[in-house]
C-alpha positions in Angstrom: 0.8 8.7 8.9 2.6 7.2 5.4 3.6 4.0 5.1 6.5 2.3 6.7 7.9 -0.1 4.5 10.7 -1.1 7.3 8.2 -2.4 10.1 4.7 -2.1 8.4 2.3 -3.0 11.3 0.6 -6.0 10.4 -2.9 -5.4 10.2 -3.1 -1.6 9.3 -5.3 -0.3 6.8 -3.5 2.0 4.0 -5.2 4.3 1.4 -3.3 4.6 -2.0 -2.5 8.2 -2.9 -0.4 7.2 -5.8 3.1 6.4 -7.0 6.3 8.0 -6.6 7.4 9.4 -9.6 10.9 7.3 -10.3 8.9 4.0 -10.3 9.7 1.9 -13.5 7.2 2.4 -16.0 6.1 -1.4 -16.9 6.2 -2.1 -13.1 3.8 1.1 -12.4 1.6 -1.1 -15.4 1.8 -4.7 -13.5 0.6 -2.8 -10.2 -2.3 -1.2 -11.7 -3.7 -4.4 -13.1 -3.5 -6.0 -9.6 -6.0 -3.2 -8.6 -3.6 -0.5 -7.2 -5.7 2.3 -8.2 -5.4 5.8 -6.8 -7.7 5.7 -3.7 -8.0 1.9 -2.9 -7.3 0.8 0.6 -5.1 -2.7 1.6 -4.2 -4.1 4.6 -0.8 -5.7 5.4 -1.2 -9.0 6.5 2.0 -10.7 7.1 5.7 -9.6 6.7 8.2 -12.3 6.6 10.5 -13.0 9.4 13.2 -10.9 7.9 11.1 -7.8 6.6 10.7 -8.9 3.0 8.3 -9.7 1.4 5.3 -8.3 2.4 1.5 -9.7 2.0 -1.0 -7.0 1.3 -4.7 -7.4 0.3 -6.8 -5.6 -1.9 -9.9 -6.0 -3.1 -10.8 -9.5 -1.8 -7.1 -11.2 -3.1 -3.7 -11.4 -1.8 -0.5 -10.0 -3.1 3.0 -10.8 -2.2 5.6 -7.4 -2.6 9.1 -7.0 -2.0 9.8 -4.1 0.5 11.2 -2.1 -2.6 8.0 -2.8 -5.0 6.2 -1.7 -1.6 7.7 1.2 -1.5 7.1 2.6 -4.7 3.6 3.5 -3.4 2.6 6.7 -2.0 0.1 6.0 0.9 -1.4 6.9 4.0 -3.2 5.2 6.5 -6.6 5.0 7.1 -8.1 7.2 9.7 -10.7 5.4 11.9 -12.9 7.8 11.9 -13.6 10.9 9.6 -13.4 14.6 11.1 -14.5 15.8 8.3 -11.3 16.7 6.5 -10.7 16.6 3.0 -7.9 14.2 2.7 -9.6 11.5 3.0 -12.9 12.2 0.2 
């Protein structure tokens, strides 16, 4: 299941596939050096009471993204448990 950047579920686990391809170039920059790498997993842990923004952690720190910034990302979520596909390695 992708990401939902209307009503992400707080508390869900996402894997990073990547980004979508008409995401601004210097933005794509700022993103990577927060640590969104292809292959990371975040968690959403709050949405504001109107949908926007969104706090997301990764790698032990918060971040704070707009629903657009959000949604520049390509990602799935996590499966609980493996069956051994090959999505997911």
């Amino acid at each position: 299941m992708q990401l939902n950047t209307r009503s992400p579920p707080i508390d869900k686990t996402y894997r990073l596939i990547g980004f979508k391809p008409n995401i601004n170039r210097s933005y794509r920059k700022k993103l990577l050096s927060f640590g969104f790498t292809r292959g990371i997993e975040f968690t959403i842990l709050r949405v504001a009471p109107l949908g926007d923004p969104i706090e997301v952690r990764l790698r032990g720190f918060s971040v704070t993204l707009r629903k657009d910034e959000l949604d520049t990302l390509i990602a799935v979520e996590k499966q609980t448990e493996c069956n051994d596909c090959t999505s997911c390695h």
